[in-house]
Structures are given as C-alpha cells and as structure tokens.
C-alpha positions in Angstrom: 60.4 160.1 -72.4 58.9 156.6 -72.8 60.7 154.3 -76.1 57.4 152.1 -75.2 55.7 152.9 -79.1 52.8 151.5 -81.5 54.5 150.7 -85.0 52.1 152.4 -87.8 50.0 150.6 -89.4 49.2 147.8 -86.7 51.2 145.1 -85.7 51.7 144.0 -89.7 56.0 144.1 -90.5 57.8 143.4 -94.2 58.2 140.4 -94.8 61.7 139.3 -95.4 63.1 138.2 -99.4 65.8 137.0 -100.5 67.8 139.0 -102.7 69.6 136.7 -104.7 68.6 132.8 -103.9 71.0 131.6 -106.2 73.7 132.2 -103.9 71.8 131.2 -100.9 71.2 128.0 -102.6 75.0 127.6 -103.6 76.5 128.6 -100.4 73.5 126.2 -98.5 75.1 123.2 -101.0 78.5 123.5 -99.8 77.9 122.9 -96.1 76.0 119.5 -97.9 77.8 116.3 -97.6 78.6 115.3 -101.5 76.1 112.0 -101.7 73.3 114.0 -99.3 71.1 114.5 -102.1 70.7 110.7 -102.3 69.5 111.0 -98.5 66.9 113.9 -99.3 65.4 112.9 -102.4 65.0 108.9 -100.9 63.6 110.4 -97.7 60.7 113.0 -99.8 59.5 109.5 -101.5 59.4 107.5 -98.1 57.4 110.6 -97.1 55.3 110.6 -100.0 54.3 107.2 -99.8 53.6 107.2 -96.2 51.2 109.5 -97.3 49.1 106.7 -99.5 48.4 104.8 -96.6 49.4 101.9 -98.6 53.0 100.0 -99.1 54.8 101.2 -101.7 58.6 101.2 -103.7 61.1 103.3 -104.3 63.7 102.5 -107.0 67.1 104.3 -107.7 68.2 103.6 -111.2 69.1 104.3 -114.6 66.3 106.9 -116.6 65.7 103.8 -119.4 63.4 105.6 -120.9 65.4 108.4 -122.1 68.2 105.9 -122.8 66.4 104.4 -124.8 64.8 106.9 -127.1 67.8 109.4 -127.2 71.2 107.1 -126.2 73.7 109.3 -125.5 75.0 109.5 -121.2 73.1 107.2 -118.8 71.2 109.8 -116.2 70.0 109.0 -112.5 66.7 109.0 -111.5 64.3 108.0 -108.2 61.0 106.7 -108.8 58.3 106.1 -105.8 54.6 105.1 -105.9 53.9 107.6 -103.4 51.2 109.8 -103.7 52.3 112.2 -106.5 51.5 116.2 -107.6 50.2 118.0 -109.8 51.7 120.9 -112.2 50.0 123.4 -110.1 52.1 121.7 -106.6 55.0 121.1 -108.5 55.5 124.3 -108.8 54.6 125.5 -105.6 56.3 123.2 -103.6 59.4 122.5 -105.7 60.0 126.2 -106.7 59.5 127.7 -103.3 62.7 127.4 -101.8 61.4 126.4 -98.4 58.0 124.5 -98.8 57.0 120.9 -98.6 54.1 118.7 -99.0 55.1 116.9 -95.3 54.9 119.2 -92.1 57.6 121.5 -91.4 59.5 121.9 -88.1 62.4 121.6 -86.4 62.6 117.9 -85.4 61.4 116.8 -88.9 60.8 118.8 -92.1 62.8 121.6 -93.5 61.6 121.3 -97.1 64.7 122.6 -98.5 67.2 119.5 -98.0 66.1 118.5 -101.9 66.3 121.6 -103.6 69.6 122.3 -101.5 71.2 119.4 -102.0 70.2 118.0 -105.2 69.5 121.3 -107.0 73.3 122.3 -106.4 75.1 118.9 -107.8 72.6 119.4 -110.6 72.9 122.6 -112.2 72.1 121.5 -115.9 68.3 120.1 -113.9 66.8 118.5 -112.0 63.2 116.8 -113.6 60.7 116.3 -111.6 57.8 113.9 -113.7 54.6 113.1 -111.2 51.4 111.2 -111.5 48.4 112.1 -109.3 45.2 110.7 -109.9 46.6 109.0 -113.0 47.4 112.5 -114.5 50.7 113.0 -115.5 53.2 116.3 -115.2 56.5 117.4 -115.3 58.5 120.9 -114.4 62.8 121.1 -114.5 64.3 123.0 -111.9 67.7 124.5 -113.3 70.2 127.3 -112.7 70.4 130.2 -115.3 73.9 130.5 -115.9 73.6 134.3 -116.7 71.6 135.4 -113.6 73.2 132.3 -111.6 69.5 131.8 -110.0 67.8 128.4 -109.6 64.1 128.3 -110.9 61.7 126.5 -113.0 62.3 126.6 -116.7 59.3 127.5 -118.9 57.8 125.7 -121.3 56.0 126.9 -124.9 53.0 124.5 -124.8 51.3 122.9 -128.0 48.3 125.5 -127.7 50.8 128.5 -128.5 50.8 129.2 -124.3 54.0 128.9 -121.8 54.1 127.4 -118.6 56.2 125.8 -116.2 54.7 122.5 -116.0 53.1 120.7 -119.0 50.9 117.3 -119.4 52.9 113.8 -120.0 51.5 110.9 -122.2 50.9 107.6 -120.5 53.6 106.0 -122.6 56.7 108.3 -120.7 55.2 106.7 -117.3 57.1 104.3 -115.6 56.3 100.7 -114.9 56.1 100.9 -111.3 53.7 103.9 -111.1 49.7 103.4 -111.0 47.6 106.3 -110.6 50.0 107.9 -108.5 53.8 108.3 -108.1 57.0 110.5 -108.8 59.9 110.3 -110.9 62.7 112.4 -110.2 65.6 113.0 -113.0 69.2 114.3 -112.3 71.1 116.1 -115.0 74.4 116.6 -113.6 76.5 119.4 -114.4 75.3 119.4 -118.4 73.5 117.1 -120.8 76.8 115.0 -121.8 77.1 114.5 -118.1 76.6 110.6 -117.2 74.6 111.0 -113.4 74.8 107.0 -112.8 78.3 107.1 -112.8 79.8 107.2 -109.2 81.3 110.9 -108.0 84.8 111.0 -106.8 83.8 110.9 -103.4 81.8 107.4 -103.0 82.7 105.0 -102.2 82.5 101.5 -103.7 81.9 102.9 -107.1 79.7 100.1 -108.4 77.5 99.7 -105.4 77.8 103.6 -104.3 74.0 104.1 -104.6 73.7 100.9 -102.2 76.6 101.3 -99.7 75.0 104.9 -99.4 71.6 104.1 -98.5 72.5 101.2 -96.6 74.8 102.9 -94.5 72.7 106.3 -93.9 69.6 104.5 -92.4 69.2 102.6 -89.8 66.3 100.9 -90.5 63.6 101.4 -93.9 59.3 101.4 -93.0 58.5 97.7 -93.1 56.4 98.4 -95.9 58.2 100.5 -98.2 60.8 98.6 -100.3 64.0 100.6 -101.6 66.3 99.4 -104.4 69.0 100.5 -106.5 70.6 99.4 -109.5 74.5 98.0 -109.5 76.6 97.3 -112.7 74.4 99.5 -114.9 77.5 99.4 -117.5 76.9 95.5 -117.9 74.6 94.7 -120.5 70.5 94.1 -118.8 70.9 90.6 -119.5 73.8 90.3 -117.6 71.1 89.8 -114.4 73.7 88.5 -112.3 75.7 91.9 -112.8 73.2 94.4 -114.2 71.0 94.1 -111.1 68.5 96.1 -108.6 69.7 95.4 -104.9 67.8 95.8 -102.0 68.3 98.4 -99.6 67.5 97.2 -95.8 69.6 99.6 -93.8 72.0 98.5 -91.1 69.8 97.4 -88.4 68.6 94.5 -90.4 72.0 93.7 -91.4 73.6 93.6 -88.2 70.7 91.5 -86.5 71.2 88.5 -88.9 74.9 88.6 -88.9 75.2 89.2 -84.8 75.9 86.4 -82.2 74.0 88.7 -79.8 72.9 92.3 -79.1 70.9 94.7 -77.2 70.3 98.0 -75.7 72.5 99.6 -72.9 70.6 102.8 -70.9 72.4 106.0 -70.4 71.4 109.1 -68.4 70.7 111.2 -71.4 71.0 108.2 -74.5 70.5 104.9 -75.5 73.3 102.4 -77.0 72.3 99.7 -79.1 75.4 97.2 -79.2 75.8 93.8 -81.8 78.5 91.6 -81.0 79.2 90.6 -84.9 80.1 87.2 -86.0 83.6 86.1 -87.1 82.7 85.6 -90.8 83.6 86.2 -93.8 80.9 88.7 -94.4 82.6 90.9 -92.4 85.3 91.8 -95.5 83.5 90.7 -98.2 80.3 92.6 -97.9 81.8 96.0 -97.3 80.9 97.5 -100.7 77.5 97.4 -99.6 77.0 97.7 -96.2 79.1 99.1 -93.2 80.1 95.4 -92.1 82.5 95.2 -89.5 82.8 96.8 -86.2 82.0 101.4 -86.5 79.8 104.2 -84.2 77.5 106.0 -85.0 74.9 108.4 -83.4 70.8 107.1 -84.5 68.1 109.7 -84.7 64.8 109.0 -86.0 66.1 105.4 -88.0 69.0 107.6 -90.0 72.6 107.0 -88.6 74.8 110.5 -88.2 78.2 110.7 -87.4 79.5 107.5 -88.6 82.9 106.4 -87.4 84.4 103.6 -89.5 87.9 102.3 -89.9 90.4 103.8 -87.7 88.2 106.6 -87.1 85.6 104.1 -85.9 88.3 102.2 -83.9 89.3 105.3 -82.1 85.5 105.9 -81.0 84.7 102.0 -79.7 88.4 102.0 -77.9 86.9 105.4 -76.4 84.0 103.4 -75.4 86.1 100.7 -73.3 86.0 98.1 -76.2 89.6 98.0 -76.6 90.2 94.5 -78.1 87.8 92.8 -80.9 86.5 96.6 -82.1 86.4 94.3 -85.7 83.0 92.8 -84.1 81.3 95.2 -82.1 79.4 98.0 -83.3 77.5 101.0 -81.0 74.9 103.7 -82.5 75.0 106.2 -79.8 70.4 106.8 -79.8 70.4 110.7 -77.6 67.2 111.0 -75.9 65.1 113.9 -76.5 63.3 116.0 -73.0 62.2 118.7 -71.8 66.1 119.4 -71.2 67.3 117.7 -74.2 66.5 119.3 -77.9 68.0 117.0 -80.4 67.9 118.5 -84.0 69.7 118.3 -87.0 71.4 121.4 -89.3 69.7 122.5 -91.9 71.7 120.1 -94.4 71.1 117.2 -92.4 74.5 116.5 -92.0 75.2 117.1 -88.4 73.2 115.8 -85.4 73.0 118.5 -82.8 71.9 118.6 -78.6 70.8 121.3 -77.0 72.4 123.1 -80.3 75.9 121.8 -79.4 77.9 118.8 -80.9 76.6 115.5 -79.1 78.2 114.8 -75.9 80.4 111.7 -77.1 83.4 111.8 -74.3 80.5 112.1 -71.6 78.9 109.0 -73.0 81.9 106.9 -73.5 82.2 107.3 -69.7 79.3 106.5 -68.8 79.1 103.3 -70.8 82.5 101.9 -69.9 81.2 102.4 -65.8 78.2 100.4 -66.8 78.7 98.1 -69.9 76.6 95.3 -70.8 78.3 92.1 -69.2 77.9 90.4 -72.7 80.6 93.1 -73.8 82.6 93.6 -71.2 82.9 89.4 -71.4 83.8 89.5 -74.7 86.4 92.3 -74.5 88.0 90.2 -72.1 88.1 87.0 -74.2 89.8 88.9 -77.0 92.0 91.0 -74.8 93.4 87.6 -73.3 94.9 87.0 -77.0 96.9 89.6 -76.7 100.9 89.6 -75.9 100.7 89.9 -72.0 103.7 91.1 -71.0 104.9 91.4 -67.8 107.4 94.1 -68.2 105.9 97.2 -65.5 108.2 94.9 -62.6 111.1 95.9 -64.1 110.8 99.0 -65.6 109.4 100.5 -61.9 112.6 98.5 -60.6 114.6 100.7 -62.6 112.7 104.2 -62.0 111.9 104.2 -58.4 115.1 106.1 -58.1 114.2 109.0 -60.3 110.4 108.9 -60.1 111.4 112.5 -57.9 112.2 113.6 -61.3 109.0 113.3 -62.8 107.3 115.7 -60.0 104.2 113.6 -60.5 101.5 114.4 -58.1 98.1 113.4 -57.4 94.9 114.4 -55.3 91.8 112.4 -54.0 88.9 113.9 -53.0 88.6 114.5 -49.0 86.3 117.1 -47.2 89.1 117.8 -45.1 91.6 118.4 -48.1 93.4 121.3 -48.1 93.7 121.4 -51.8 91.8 122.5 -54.3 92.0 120.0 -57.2 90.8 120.0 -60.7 89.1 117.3 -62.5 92.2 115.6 -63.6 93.4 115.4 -60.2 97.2 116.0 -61.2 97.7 119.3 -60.4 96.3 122.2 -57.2 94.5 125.1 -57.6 95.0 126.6 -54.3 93.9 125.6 -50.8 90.1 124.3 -50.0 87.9 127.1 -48.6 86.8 126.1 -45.0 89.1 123.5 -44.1 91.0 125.3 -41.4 93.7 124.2 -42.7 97.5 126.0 -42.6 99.3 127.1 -45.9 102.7 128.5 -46.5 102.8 132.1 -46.7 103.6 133.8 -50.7 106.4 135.5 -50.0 106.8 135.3 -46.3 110.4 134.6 -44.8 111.6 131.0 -43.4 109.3 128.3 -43.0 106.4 130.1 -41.1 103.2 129.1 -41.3 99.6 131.0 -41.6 96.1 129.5 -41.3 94.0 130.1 -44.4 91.5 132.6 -44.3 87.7 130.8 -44.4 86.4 131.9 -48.0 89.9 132.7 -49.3 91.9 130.7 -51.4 95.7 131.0 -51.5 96.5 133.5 -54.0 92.9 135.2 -54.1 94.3 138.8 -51.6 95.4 141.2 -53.5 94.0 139.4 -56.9 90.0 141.7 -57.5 89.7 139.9 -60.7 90.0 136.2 -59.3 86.3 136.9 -57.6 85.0 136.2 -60.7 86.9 132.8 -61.0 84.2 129.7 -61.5 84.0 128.1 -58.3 84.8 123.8 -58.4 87.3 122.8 -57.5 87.3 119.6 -55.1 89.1 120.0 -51.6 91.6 116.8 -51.7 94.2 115.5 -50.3 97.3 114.8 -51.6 97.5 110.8 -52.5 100.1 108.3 -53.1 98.6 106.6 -56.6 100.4 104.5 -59.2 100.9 107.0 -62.4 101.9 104.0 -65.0 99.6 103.5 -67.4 98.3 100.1 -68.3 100.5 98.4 -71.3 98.9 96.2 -73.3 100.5 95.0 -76.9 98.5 94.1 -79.9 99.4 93.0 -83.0 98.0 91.8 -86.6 98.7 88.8 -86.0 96.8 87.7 -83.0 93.6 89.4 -83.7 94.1 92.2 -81.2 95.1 95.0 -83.6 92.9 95.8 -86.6 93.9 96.6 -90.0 94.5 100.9 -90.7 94.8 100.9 -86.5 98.4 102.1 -85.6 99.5 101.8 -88.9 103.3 102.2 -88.7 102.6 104.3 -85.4 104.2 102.9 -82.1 101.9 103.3 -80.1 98.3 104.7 -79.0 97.2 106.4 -75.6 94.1 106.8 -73.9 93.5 109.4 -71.5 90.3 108.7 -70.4 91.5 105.2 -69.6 94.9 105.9 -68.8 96.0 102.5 -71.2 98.8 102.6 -73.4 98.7 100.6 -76.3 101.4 99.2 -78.2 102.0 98.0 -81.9 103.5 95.3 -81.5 103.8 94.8 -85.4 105.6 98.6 -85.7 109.1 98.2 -87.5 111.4 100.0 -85.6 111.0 97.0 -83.0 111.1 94.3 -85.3 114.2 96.2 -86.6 116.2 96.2 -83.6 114.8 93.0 -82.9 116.5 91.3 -86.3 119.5 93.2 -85.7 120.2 92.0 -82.3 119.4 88.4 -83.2 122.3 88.4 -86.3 124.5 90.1 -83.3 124.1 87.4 -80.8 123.4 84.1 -82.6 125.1 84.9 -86.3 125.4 81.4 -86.9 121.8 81.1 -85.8 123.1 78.1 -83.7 120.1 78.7 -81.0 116.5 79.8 -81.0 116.6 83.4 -79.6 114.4 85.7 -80.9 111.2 85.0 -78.6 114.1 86.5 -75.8 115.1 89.1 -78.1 111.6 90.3 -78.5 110.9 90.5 -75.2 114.1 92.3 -74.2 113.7 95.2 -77.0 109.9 95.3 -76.0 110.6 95.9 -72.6 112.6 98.7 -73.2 110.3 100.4 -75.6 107.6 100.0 -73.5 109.7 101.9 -70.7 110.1 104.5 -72.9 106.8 104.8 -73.9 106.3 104.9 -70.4 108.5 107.7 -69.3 107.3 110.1 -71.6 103.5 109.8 -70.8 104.3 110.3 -67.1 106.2 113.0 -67.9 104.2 114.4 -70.2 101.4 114.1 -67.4 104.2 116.9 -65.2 103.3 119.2 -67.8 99.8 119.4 -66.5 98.7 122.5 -65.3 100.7 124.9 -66.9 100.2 127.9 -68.6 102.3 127.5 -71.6 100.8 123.6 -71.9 96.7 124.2 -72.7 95.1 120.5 -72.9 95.1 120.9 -76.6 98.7 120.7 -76.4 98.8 118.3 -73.7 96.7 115.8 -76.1 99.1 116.4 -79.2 102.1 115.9 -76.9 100.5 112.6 -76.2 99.5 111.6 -79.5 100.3 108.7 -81.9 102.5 110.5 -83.8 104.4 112.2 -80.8 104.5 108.6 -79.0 105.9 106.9 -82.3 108.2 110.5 -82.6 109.7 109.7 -78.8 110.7 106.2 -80.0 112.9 107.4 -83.3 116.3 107.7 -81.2 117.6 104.7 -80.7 120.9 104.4 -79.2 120.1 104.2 -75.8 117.8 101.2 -76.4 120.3 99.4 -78.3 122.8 100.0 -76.0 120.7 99.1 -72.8 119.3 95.3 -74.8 122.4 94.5 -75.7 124.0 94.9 -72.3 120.6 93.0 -71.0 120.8 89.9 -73.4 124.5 89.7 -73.0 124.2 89.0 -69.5 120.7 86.3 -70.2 122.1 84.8 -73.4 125.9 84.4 -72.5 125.8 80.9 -70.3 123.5 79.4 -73.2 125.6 81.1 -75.8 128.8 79.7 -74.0 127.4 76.2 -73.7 126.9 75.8 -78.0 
C-alpha cells in the first residue's frame, strides 16, 4: 500500500488564523525590550521617507496640538515627512497584524515590530494621523478591554455612516508636514496617562527619548534629520531647556570625539575600534549618548547587544583591552555568506547567526591574536600605569615545595603524543590512537606494561557505548608549562581600574587570558594594611606604609594565586562541569577566598618584623 496521495481539491490548503490576536500580540510585547517601540516607530518613518526620494525629518515630541486645545497630560507623538497613507492603507497596513508598506523578509521587514511593540505599552491607542497627496486621515488602534483584542476603533462619521478612518482638516496638520507625512500619537495606558514622561526603565529621564535613539543606531541616512524634544516640563520659552536635540547616532559621535580609529578584519566579522579622547565629554555627555568606552554588535547601522559599564568592561577586557577600557570602544559588524545568516528575532531585540547567539568568545580570540597595533600600543601605555609588582619571585620561592600538591598538569600538542588532550590542555582523555605508544594496563597487576591497541583508546574495550564518543581530541605530550596566572593590580587611582569595575570585589579572572586582576583599592587590603602600620610604627616615627602595602599585597596575591591553580586541578572532573569551574573562579568566589584572614596577618607581620626591625631599632 502506497501513503504517496493527491489531497482533494488540488494542491489549495486552509489557510492558518489566529484565534485570539490579542494574546498573540501581548505575549509578542513581552519578549520586547521596554523603550523598542521608540526603535520601531523611528525606523517605519526612516522607511517612509526613504520612500519620497527626497530628504526629510522626523521629530519626536510633545502632541502640542492636543495640548493645546484640551490641556490635561502631555502625550508622545513621532512626526515624519515621509510619504504618508491613506484611510483605505491605514487600515490595511496598520490593522493587519503582519503587513507593511516596505518589503517583508527575513533580513529586513517584519511589519509587526510597531503594532507589537508600541500597540502593547499603549493599550488606551495608538493614533495614527497621515497626509498623502495633501489629504489628511486618521484611524486609533486600541485594545477592547472586554474582548482583550487589539483593533481599529470605529468611527460614526458626520454623514450618519461609521468607519474606521475619517478625513482631518488642514488646521490639525502639523507644521512640518507638506503634502505628505505621518503623525503618530501614543496614549499610554489611559487618557490621564502623561506618554512624554520617562518609564521606569530609561534611562536619563530628561533626555530618555535622546539617549535611546542615540544609543540604538549606529549611524542616521545623511539625509533624514531626527530630533527629539528634552525638558518638555520647562516652559517653550525656556529654549535653552525646553529644546529639540538632534539625534546623530554613535558613529558620528565617536568619530569627532576619537584620537583615532578604524576597522580590524575577522574570519567571520568586522570590528570597528575608536580610541576616545581623555575629555571631559566622556562623563558629562552620558545622558545623551553612550560616551565612554562599551561593545556592541552593528547590523545594518542599528547597534544590538550593547555592553556598557561593567558589563561593557567585562566584554573589552574579553577582547584583550585590559587597561584604558574608559577610551576604547568595539561594535562587533558579523558578516553575512553563503554560510553566515545573520537575522534578528521577531522583536528586534536580539541579533542572531546562523539562528544561534553571536559567536562573541570566538571573536574575542581572534581579535586579541590579531589586534590593530594602534590598540595593542595603547593598552600598553595604560597598562604601564599600573602597580607593577614584582611579587610571582617570591610567592613561587615559597610553593615550589608543594606545587606536587596542586597535581597540576599540562599537554602540548605532538603527533607522537600519547595522550589524548582536550582543548584546555589540563587534563587526558585517554591515549592517542596510532601512536604506538605503551599504556599501563586498567586493572592489571604490578607495573606491567601493554602497547595500545591502533584505533583503541584506553578505556574504550569493554565500553559499546563509547563508539559513539565525538572524536577530537589532540594526541600531546605531557609539558612542563608555568600554571601562574599573570598579576596585574589596578586601582582608581591611577587610571587602570574603572569606576562600577571590581567594586568592592578582590579580584577578577580571565580564563581566556589566563590574567588575574587585582583591586588594588578593595578594603580588606587597605584594612590590614592600616592595621599593621598602627602595629609597627604607632608613634608614626617613620614612613612605612608604601612597605606595608607591598608586604600585605604580596600575600594576597599568593592567595589569589593558590586558589586559581587549584581550582584549575578540578579540571576534568565529573562532579566539576565548566559552569561550575567558572563560578568557582568568579569575582565573588575570588573576593570569598580572601575573607579569612589570620593566616595573612600572621605571615606580614612575621615578614615586616624581620624588614622593618633594624630601621625600627635605629629611631
């Protein structure tokens, strides 16, 4: 019996509905950032005025004209000169829930970011008032709170008729609009609701219109000009407060406040870098703008993924730029192939490769091989400001005896290996296929010794299932290497630490870079510090602390040390996954191995009794 059929009735199938949209459209919102409707209703009128063929403004500001004629709460509104719609279009394209005047498709268009976004925050409506061909009409999309179903409201027309779009006199249009051009109202949750007024999640609440805009695009068309209006609660002839600003997006920013910048090429991506100025601007234009150093990933002139303060921090340090991150800043541009599909979700919120998150640990690598020399220069200028200390001397002095202890073992790559090793290179996984190689027999007697079967890895006889195991490892040898990480301390006060970074954490580590560092400004140091200087010099006859410091640092630093190597013996195991390896190596598990502090008193005070006592004996 063949299930090979002819459906009845052709090839024609159902279309699919929607039962109820309503919830579509609320469950759609929630997986929207809280400002994205900002984003999506800026981004219909660039659209729309791209359209025109002509240059053309879109303004973000207060709805005047129903301010004026009715008072009561100040509501939002976008206007644009773009190329406007009719009733008829209106309703098409703004009550159809996925439908847009611009081409739809994966790498550009959805046509629903608006009425997601926007229609969601708005319940109460959201007006839509447009101008084509010096015509003017207007439609509200709202939700029914009895049905809870977004549509168009109807209208009872002068004529006796309803509809869901009706005429506008001239004197309703705004100044900025011609013959063509939108104006888009927001409502907010009801009518007494004030839509100017920042939400609880912007951020610098009298520029959040501004510091939104500027910080979600890149770069604006070089003809279109976007504004929005700051200090709308001053009275309008307070100009200097009461103002429209202009939008310009970071690139434009960043290139006139740079010492110098450029592009980097990666395999798959593109990094453009700006080493920033050391200005003032850097602090005191961050309501607007995204000022000092941050990531971010760039896709078709809009910035995703933004990193900023310590968050951003983490990301450039991940990138190699581990001193001055204040100054540089890195959008991250993925290239697009035949191998590459770079989208976005449905909300716009999340920037996606190959339908994956984007491949940031892989690029970090990459760029810190191959970094511009302008960077890498300037990392080391501000890295040289830094407290160099040369502690590792001593502290390997006084482990060398017990490094056994630590079991800490490492593999380099070698076609004669006999171990398989993975891509950490700290623990085996067996011995290399084909070497030839002898292993110790599992569970043989005494010390005798068997060659290793060609094909079969140690442990694989006896074992069906580990057939299936992914092939990969390398065949290594086993390799003598230096396991301390790199120290390097920063601190608030010379520049190398940034403000938020490490704050009141001991210390940082970075994997990828195998570089610990250290805040220097953390108070459990400069608490043993103070107390050891009132116990050696109380009647501060002699300048000690600059030896004090450096005594209690040492010893932190050495246990600091000790439990990142050790931590590194955990490798490998079953009970330790690298999730857990990462937590047991994080800031707050570093600071959390630092809390006892016996030990470290005990072992500075015996150290500074034996440095300070001839000068302490000579006052």
């Amino acid at each position: 019996m063949s299930d090979n059929h002819t459906p009845l009735g052709g090839t024609k199938s159902l279309p699919m509905s929607v039962d109820n949209v309503g919830f579509l459209l609320d469950r759609l919102g929630e997986d929207c950032a809280p400002l994205q409707y900002l984003r999506e209703l800026t981004q219909n009128s660039i659209e729309a005025i791209e359209r025109t063929g002509k240059p053309g403004t879109i303004t973000w500001d207060v709805d005047w004209i129903s301010y004026d004629l009715g008072g009561g709460p100040m509501k939002l509104c976008i206007t644009d000169t773009g190329d406007g719609m009719t009733g008829e279009e209106m309703e098409k394209f703004i009550n159809q829930l996925s439908s847009s005047g611009s081409e739809q498709s994966f790498s550009s268009n959805y046509g629903v970011g608006a009425k997601i976004a926007a229609a969601t925050k708005n319940p109460a409506g959201v007006v839509y008032q447009s101008w084509k061909d010096s015509n003017g009409y207007m439609i509200q999309l709202d939700k029914n709170l009895d049905t809870g179903n977004y549509g168009l409201r109807q209208w009872e027309i002068n004529d006796g008729t309803y509809s869901f779009h009706f005429p506008l006199e001239d004197d309703v249009k705004p100044k900025q609009i011609g013959e063509h051009g939108t104006k888009v109202i927001l409502l907010g949750n009801d009518n007494s609701a004030s839509t100017i007024e920042p939400p609880k999640e912007a951020a610098a609440p009298s520029r959040w219109i501004s510091k939104y805009l500027n910080t979600r695009y890149f770069k604006f068309p070089e003809d279109i000009t976007v504004q929005a209006r700051e200090g709308w609660d001053f009275p309008r002839s307070d100009s200097d407060r009461n103002k429209l600003r202009t939008i310009i997006g970071q690139k434009r920013y960043l290139d006139q406040h740079c010492e110098i910048s450029g592009v980097h090429e990666l395999e798959s991506a593109r990094v453009h870098w700006w080493i920033l100025k050391d200005e003032s601007a850097i602090s005191n234009n961050s309501g607007y703008i995204e000022s000092a150093g941050h990531a971010a990933a760039l896709y078709q002139n809009e910035l995703y993924d933004r990193a900023t303060a310590r968050a951003g921090t983490a990301m450039l340090q991940q990138f190699g730029i581990l001193f001055g991150v204040k100054y540089v800043v890195l959008y991250v541009e993925p290239i697009a192939g035949d191998l590459n599909t770079l989208t976005t979700n449905t909300a716009r919120t999340t920037l996606l490769l190959n339908k994956d998150k984007l491949p940031w640990s892989d690029w970090a690598y990459e760029f810190r091989q191959t970094m511009p020399s302008e960077l890498a220069e300037f990392v080391k200028s501000q890295a040289s400001a830094a407290t160099d200390k040369d502690h590792l001397k001593s502290i390997k002095e006084r482990l060398k005896n017990v490094m056994d202890l630590y079991k800490v073992s490492r593999y380099r790559p070698s076609p004669e290996g006999m171990y398989l090793a993975d891509q950490s290179s700290s623990v085996t996984a067996g011995d290399a296929p084909f070497s030839g190689n002898e292993s110790k027999t599992k569970g043989g007697s005494g010390n005798s010794l068997n060659t290793v079967t060609p094909g079969v890895r140690d442990g694989e006889i006896g074992n069906i299932y580990q057939l299936f195991e992914k092939s990969g490892g390398t065949p290594s040898k086993k390799e003598k290497t230096d396991p301390f990480p790199v120290v390097k301390w920063l601190s608030i006060k010379d520049g190398t630490r940034s403000e938020g970074d490490m704050e009141d954490k001991a210390a940082k580590y970075l994997a990828d870079q195998n570089t610990l560092l250290v805040n220097a400004d953390f108070r459990v140091f400069s608490d043993m510090v103070n107390r050891l200087v009132k116990e050696k010099n109380p009647g501060n006859t002699i300048e000690i602390g600059e030896i004090v410091t450096d005594v209690v640092h040492q010893w932190f630093e050495q246990a600091l040390i000790e439990t990142v190597i050790g931590v590194q013996q955990l490798k490998g195991s079953k009970e330790w996954p690298p999730n857990d390896i990462e937590r047991a190596l994080s800031s707050e598990a570093l600071t959390s191995a630092l809390m006892q502090r016996y030990h470290v008193y005990i072992a500075c005070k015996r150290e500074l009794g034996a440095k300070l006592g001839k000068a302490m004996s000579q006052q």
